[in-house]
C-alpha positions in Angstrom: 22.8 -27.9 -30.8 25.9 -29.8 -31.2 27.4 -26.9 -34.4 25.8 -24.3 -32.6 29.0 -23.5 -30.5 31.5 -22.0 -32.4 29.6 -20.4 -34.6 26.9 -18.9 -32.1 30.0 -17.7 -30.7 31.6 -15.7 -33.3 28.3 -13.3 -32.7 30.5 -11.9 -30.2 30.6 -8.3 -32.1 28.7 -5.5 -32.9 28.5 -3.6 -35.5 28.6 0.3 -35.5 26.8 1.8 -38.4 26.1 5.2 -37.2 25.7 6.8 -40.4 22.8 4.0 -41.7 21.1 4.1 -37.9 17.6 6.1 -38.1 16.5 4.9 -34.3 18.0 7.0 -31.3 18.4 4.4 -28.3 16.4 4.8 -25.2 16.6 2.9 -21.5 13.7 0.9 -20.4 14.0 -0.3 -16.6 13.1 -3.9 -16.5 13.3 -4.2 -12.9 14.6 -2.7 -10.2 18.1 -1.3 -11.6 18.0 -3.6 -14.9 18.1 -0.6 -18.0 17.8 -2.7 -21.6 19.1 0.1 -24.3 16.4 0.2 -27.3 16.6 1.3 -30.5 13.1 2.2 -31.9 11.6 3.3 -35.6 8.9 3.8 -37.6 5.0 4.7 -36.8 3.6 3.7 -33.9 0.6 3.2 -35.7 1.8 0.4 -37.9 -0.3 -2.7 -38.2 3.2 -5.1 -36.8 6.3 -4.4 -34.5 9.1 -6.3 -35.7 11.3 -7.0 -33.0 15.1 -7.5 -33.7 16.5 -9.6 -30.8 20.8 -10.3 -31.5 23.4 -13.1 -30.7 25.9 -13.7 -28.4 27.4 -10.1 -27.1 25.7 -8.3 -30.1 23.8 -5.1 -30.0 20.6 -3.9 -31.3 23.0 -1.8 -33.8 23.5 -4.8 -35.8 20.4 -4.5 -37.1 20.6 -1.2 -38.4 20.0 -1.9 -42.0 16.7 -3.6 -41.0 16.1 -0.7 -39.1 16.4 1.5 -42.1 15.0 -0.9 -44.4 11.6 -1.7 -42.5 10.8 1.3 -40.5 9.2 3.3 -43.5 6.5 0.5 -43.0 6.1 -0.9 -39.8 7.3 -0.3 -36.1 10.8 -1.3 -35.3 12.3 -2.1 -31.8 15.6 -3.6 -31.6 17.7 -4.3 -28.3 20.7 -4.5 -26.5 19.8 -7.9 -24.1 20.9 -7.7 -20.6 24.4 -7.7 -20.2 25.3 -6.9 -23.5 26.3 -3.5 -25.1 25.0 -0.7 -23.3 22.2 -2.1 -21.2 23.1 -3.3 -17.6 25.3 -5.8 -16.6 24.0 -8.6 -14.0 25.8 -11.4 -12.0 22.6 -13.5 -11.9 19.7 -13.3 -14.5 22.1 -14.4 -17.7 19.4 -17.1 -19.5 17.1 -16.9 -22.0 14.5 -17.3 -19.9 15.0 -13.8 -17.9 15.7 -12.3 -20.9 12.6 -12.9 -22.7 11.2 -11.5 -19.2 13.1 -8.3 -20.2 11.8 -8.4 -23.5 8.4 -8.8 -22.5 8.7 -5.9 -20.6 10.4 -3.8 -22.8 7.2 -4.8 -25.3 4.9 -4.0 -22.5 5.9 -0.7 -21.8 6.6 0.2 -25.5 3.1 -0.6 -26.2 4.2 -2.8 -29.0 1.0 -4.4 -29.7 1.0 -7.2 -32.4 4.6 -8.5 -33.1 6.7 -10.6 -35.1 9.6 -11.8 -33.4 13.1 -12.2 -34.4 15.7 -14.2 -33.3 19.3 -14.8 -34.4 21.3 -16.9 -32.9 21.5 -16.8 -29.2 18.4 -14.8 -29.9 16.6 -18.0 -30.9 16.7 -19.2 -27.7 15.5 -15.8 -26.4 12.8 -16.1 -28.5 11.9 -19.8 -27.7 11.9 -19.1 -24.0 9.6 -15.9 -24.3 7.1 -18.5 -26.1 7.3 -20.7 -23.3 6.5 -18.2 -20.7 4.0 -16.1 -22.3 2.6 -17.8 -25.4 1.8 -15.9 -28.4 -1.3 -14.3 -28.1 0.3 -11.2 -29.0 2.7 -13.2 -31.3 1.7 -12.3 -35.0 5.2 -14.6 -36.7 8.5 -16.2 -35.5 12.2 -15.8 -37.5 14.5 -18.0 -36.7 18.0 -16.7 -38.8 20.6 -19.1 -38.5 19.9 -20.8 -35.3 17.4 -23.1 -33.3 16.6 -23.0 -29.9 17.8 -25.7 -27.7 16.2 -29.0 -27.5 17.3 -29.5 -24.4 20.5 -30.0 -21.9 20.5 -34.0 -22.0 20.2 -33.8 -26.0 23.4 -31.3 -26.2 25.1 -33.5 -23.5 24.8 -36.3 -25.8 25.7 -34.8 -28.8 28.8 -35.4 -30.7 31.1 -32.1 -29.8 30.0 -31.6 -26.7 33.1 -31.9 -24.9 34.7 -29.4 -27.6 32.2 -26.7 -27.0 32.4 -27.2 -23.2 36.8 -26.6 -24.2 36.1 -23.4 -26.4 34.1 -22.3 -23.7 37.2 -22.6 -21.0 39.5 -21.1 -23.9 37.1 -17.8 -24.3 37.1 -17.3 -20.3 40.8 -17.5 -20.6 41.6 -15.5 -23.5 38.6 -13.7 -24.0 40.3 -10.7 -26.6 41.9 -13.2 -28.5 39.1 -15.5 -28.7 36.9 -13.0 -29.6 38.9 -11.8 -32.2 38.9 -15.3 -34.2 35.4 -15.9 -33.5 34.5 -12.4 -35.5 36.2 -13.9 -38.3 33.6 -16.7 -38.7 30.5 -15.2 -38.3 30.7 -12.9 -41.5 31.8 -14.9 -44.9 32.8 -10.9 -46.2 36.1 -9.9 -44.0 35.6 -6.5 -42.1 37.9 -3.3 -42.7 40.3 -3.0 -40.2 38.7 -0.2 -38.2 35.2 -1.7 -38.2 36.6 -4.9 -37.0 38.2 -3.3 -34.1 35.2 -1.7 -33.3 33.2 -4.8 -33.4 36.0 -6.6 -30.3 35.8 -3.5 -28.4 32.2 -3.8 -28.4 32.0 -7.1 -27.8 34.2 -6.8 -24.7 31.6 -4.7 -22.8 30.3 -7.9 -21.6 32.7 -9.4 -18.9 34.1 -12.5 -19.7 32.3 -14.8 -16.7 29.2 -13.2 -17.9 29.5 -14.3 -21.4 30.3 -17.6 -20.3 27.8 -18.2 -17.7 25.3 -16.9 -20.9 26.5 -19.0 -23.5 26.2 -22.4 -20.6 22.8 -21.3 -20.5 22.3 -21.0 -24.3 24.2 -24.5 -25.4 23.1 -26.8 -22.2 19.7 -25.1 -21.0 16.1 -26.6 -20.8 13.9 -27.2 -24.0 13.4 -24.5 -25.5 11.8 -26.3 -28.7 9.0 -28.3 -27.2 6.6 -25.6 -26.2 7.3 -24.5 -29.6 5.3 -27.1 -31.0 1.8 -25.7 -29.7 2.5 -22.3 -31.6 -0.2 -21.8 -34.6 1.7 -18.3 -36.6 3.8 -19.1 -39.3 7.4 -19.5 -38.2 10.5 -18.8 -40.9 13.3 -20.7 -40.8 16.5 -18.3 -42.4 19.5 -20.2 -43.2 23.2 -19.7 -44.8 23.8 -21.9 -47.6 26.6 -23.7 -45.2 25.2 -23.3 -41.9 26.4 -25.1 -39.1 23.0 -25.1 -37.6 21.3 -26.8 -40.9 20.4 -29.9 -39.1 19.2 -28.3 -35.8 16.7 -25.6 -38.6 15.9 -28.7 -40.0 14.3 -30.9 -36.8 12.4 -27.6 -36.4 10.5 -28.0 -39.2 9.6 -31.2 -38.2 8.2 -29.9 -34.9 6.7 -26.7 -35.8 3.2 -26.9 -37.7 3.7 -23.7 -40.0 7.2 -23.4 -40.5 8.8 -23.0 -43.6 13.0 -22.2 -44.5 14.7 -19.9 -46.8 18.3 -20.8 -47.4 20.3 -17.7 -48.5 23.4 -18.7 -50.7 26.8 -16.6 -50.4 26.0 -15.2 -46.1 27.5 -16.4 -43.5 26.3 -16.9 -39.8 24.9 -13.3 -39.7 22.9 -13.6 -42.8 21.5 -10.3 -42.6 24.4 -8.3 -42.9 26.4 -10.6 -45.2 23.3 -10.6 -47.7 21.4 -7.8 -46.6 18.9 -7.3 -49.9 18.6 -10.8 -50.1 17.7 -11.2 -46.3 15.0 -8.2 -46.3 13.5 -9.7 -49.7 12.9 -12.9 -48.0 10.9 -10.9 -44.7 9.4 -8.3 -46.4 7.7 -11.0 -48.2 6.6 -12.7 -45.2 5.5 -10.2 -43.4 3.4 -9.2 -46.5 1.9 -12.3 -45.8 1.0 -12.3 -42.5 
């Protein structure tokens, strides 16, 4: 975890591509006044789900190109997590761990059947923590893009950087426009148009500052996330960018994880699947031809 941080920040955006977007959102009530905006495509009578789970702030709208790209074949749910974008905004509730319990309801009530699950950045720990609570007996594949779930909070205590992450962290609760507006400009390697990038800050602001901190303690500093990992028996892919911060972190996970495997994808930056999009979908399509 110890590159994670400033990187798994800059996720702090969200793309608006109306125009390539073939999934009208829907609320699903989690609990009791807890609404997690979904965007859903293709048949319901498709042999997978894949489910598109974002980083830091994101919505389920940066997905939108997968959207397109792999609802002709299978079942497509994508979501806003608590907090973030359109869905409800909590004071408690901000960890993985109560996300994945949204998710697995949202999954529940969608009927989602067999699914692979796919996590970018602070989605990776959304995805390790649903494994941890409810297995993966419904669990067809992991993805992993860019990003590993915690190994724990005494590891990322330890590790060098620690202290720096813990200092962006004050800076972002200070200055959260301008820090927001820097940390955009990491996560894509391609620069944004002016408008889009806009966009992507105003979007990103719809979380509230103390939120977004209290989340991202959570994320960097939380329990281990990768131990219960190592029981999981479905293939697992590992997506990287060709200078990933996270490399070493992707790298240990092969290590623990019996069927994983990585793709490194040269020219993307932190959000992989937008910088290379054709490039990205190649690498799933192919593994979830596989599986």
């Amino acid at each position: 975890m110890k590159s994670q941080w400033w990187i798994t920040v800059g996720i702090a955006l969200v793309l608006s591509l109306p125009a390539a977007l073939t999934a009208a959102p829907r609320f699903v009530e989690t609990e009791s006044g807890v609404n997690i905006r979904v965007l859903e495509a293709g048949p319901r009578t498709a042999s997978l789900t894949l489910v598109l789970i974002p980083g830091w702030r994101f919505t389920a709208d940066i997905w939108a190109e997968q959207i397109t790209a792999f609802s002709d074949r299978y079942r497509v749910i994508a979501i806003d997590p608590r907090s973030q974008g359109d869905s409800t905004k909590t004071l408690d509730g901000n960890t993985p761990e109560t996300r994945a319990e949204d998710l697995h309801a949202v999954l529940s009530q969608l009927d989602a059947g067999p699914v692979v699950l796919v996590g970018w950045s602070q989605g990776a720990q959304d995805v390790g923590a649903y494994v941890s609570k409810f297995g993966v007996p419904a669990v067809r594949g992991i993805v992993f893009v860019d990003a590993a779930p915690s190994a724990g909070w005494d590891k990322a205590v330890a590790a060098p950087g620690a202290a720096q992450q813990l200092r962006h962290l004050s800076l972002y609760a200070r200055y959260p426009e301008e820090a927001t507006e820097g940390m955009m400009r990491a996560v894509f390697r391609t620069p944004k148009p002016k408008a889009e990038f806009d966009q992507l800050v105003r979007d990103a602001l719809k979380t509230p500052p103390s939120i977004g901190a209290a989340m991202l303690e959570d994320d960097l500093f939380g329990p281990d996330r990768v131990t219960p990992l190592s029981r999981v028996d479905v293939p697992v892919l590992l997506v990287l960018a060709d200078q990933s911060a996270n490399a070493s972190d992707l790298a240990a996970l092969t290590k623990t994880l019996p069927h994983a495997y990585s793709v490194t994808i040269l020219g993307a930056g932190h959000a992989v699947f937008t910088d290379k999009p054709q490039e990205f979908d190649a690498v799933l399509f192919k593994y979830l031809t596989a599986l």
